[in-house]
N, C-alpha and C positions, 0 to 999 in steps of 0.2 A: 518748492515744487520739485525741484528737483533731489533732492534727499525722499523723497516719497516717490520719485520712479521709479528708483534705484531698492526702497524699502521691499523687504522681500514679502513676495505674497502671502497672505495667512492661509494654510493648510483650513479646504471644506472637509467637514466629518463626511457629508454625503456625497457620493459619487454620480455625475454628472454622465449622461451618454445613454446608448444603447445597447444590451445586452449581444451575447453574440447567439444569436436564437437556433444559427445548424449547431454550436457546443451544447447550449440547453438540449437541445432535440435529441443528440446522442447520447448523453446522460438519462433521458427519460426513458429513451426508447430500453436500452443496455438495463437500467433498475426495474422496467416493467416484464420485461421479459426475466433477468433474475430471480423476480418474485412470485413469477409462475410455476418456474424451475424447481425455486423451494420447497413449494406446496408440494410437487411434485414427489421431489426427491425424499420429503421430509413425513408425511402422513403416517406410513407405516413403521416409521419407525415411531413418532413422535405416540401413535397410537399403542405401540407394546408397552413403552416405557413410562407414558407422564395419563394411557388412559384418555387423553385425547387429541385429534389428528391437527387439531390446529394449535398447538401449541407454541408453535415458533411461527408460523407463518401469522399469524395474528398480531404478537410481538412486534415480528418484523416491520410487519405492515404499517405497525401506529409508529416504528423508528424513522420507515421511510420516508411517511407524512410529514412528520416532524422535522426531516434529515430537511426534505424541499424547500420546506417553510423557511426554514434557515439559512438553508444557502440563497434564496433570491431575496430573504432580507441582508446576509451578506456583501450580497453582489452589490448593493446599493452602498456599502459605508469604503470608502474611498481607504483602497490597498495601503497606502503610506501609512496609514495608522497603525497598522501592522509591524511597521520596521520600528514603532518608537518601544514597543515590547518587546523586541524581540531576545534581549536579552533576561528579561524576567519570564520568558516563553523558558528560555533554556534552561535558565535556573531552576525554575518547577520541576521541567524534567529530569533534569538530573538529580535532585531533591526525591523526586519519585521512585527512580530508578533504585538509590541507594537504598531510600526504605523497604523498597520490597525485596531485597537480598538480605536485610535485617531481619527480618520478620518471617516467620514460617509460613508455609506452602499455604494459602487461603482457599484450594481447590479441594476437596477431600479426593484420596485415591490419587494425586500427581506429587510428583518430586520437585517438579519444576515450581520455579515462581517467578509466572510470566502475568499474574492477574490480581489484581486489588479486589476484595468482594464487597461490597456496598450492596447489601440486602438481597433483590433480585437481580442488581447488574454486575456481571464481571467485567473490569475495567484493564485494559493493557495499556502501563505508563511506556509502552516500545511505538506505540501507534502517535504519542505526543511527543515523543523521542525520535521520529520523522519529521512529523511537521517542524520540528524545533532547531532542528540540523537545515532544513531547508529554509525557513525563516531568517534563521542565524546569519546565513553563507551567503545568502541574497543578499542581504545586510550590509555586511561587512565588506564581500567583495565590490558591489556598487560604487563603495563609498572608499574603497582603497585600490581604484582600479589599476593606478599607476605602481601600483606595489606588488603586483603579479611575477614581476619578476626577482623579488626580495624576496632570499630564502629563509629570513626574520620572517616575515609577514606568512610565508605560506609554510614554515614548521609552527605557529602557531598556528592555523585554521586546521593544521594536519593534527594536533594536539588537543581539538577539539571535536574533532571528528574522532581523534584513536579514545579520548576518554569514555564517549557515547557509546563508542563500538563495543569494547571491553565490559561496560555495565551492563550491556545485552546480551553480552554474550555468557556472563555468569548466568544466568537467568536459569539455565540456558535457552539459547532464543537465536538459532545458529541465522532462521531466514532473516527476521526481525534486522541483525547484526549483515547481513548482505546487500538487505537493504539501502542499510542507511550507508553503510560504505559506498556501495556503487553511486548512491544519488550524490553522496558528497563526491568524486571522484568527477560525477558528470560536471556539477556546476564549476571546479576547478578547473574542467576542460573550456568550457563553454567563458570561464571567468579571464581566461588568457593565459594559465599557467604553459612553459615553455614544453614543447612533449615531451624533450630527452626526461623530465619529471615527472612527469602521466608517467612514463612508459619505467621507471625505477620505481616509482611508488606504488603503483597498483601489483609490481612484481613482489616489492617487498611484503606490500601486503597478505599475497596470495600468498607466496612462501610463508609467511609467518601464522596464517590460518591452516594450510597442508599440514604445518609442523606440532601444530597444537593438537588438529585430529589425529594424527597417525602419532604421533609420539603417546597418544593414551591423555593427555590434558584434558580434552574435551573428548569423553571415555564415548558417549552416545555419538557422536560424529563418524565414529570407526566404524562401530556396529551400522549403522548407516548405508555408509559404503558398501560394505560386507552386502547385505542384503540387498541392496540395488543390483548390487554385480548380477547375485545368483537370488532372489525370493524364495527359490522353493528347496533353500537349506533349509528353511524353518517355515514350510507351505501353512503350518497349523498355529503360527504365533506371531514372529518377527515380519516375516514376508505373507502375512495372510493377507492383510490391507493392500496392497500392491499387485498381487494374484486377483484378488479380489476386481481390482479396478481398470485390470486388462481385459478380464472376461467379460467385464461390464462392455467395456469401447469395444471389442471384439466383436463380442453379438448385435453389437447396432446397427455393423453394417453400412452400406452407401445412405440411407433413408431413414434406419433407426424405426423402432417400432412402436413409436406414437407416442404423444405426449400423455402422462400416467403408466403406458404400458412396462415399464420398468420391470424387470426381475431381480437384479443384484439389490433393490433397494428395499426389500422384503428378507434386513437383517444379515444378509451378509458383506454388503460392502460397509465398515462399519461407520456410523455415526457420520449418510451419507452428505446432510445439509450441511457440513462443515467444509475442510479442505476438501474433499475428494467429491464436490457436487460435479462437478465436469465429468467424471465418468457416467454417473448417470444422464448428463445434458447428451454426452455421446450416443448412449444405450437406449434413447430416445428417440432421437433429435437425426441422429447419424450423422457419418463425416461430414455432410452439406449443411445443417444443420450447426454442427459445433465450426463448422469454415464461418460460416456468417457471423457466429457471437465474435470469432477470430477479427475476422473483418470491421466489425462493430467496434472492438477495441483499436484497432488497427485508426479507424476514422476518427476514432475520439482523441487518441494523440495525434495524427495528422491537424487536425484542429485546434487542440490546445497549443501545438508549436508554432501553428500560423499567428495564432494570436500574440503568443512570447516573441514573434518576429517584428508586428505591428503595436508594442508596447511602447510607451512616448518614452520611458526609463529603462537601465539598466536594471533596478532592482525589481521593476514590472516584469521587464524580460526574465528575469531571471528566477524570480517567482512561480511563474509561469512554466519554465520548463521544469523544473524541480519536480514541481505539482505536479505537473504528466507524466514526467517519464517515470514518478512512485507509482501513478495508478498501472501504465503498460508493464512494466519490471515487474510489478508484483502479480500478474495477471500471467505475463509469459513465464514468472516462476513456478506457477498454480501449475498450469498447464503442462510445464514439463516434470513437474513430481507425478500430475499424475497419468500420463504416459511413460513413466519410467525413464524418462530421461537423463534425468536428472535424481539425486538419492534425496527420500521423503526428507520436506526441511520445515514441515507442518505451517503452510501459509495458505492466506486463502485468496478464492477469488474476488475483486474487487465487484459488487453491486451485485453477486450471487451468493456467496456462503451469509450463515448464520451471524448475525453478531449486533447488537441496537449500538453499542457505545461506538465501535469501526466503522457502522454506515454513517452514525453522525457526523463522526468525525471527517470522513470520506466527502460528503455532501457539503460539507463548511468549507472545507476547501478547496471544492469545485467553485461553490460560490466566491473564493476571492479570482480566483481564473474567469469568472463574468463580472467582476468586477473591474479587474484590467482590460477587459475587451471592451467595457463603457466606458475605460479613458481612451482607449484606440478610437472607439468609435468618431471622438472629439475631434480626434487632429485629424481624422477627412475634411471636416467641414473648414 
């Protein structure tokens, strides 16, 4: 009897509890309004080019269905199963990454190879090269907490972080590569690493990407800059898109001039359902308008981090922030390329721009974040 109290629990596939129904509700609310945005932003364009207005939005629409379906079947298969892949997650991705820097441009008309082409879907092995860093590092740090302060232990996860970083960044895929930095950085933080190390290695880091752009290594990163400073050296090429997307939020004004009413999206802000739908949400919507999607994001990490606070595990918790602060990071990076903030680093916004294979993937794991809030839910009771 007592060798079987002691025998350790057998892992259920299915997750037990209740969902966290205000994180669902931000999720729905944030993808339903997105998908309005699209149609919006995307008609006239969708209509010069493909001949018909619902071209993407249609698309979209059977991804995001399918995105749903997925993630509340997600939510149900109990997080921990996750951690026993998590190093065959990685190894895919990395596996993926390599081949497509092997391999020629799969996009016609781009230099870059940031995309796998499988028939009608374009596929970004950098969006798996996320989750995979975030997986990984929940992973390992859970399970080697007391080795936080072994500079053995955290120069390999740095090792594993700088290999991912590097593969993305040849792509070239400079936000992709911000990304994933910053997230691994957070869960390092968040994992117990000592700060005087935060605060040397994210310098090292930054220095060592400053030095790659401005030295000419990463040749598109400069011109970048260039162009953010000043758009209208080159009003009719490099800085058009930019120009373009100020005029847009500009003339939206406090109120914005109504959902449809769009000007910039009639060809000249280009290829608006992509990164730059936010100018148009603005030129819409108006600054009250684009404060609330703010705010909407804003609530959706406020929520995911209560949950990562209420996870019965470290690797729960840890999971769980990972997963949030990608969707907010990449939403306030969206945000400030396209207000000018920040120099264009071609990312989009989470649950608004274009994309079937990123919302799925996006949606799957929202669903393991409701997955760890039905083992939260457990240790109430």
């Amino acid at each position: 009897m007592a060798k079987k109290a002691v025998r350790r629990k057998k892992l259920r596939f299915l997750q037990e509890g209740k969902l966290d129904i205000t994180f669902l509700s931000f999720i729905l609310v944030i993808l339903t309004v997105g998908l309005v945005m699209l149609y919006s932003a995307s008609y006239a364009y969708s209509h010069e080019y493909y001949g018909n207005s619902y071209k993407f939005i249609s698309k979209q629409l059977l991804f995001a269905v399918a995105g749903v379906v997925l993630m509340l079947g997600i939510s149900k298969v109990n997080y921990h199963y996750w951690r026993k892949c998590s190093w065959l997650i990685f190894g895919i991705s990395i596996a993926l990454l390599v081949v497509l820097l092997i391999l020629p441009p799969m996009v016609s008309g781009m230099d870059v190879k940031r995309w796998f082409v499988v028939g009608p879907v374009n596929f970004q092995p950098s969006e798996v090269a996320k989750f995979a860093v975030i997986l990984l590092f929940s992973s390992l740090i859970s399970a080697n907490h007391d080795k936080m302060k072994n500079w053995r232990f955290i120069l390999f996860l740095v090792g594993i972080l700088g290999l991912t970083c590097v593969l993305v960044v040849l792509e070239p895929h400079l936000s992709a590569t911000i990304l994933i930095f910053v997230i691994g950085i957070v869960l390092l933080i968040v994992g117990g690493i000592p700060k005087l190390w935060i605060i040397a290695g994210a310098g090292a880091g930054a220095g060592l990407g400053a030095l790659a752009i401005f030295s000419g290594l990463i040749s598109y990163g400069s011109d970048r800059i260039k162009y953010w400073l000043d758009p209208w050296l080159d009003p009719s090429n490099k800085g058009y898109q930019t120009i373009q997307s100020l005029l847009a939020i500009g003339s939206g004004g406090i109120l914005g001039r109504g959902i449809g009413q769009s000007r910039q999206k009639y060809l000249w802000v280009p290829e608006p359902h992509n990164d730059f739908i936010f100018a148009i949400v603005c030129e819409e919507l108006g600054l009250i308008g684009a404060m609330v999607i703010i705010i909407l994001f804003a609530l959706l990490m406020w929520r995911g981090f209560t949950i990562a606070m209420r996870a019965p595990d470290k690797f729960g918790s840890l999971m769980a922030v990972g997963l949030t602060f990608q969707v907010g990071l990449q939403a306030m990076l969206n945000i400030w390329v396209v207000t000018n903030t920040i120099p264009n680093t071609g990312i989009g916004l989470p649950f608004f721009s274009y994309g079937g294979s990123s919302l799925i993937l996006l949606l799957a794991q929202m669903g393991i974040i409701l997955s760890i809030s039905r083992a939260a839910s457990l240790q109430k009771q």
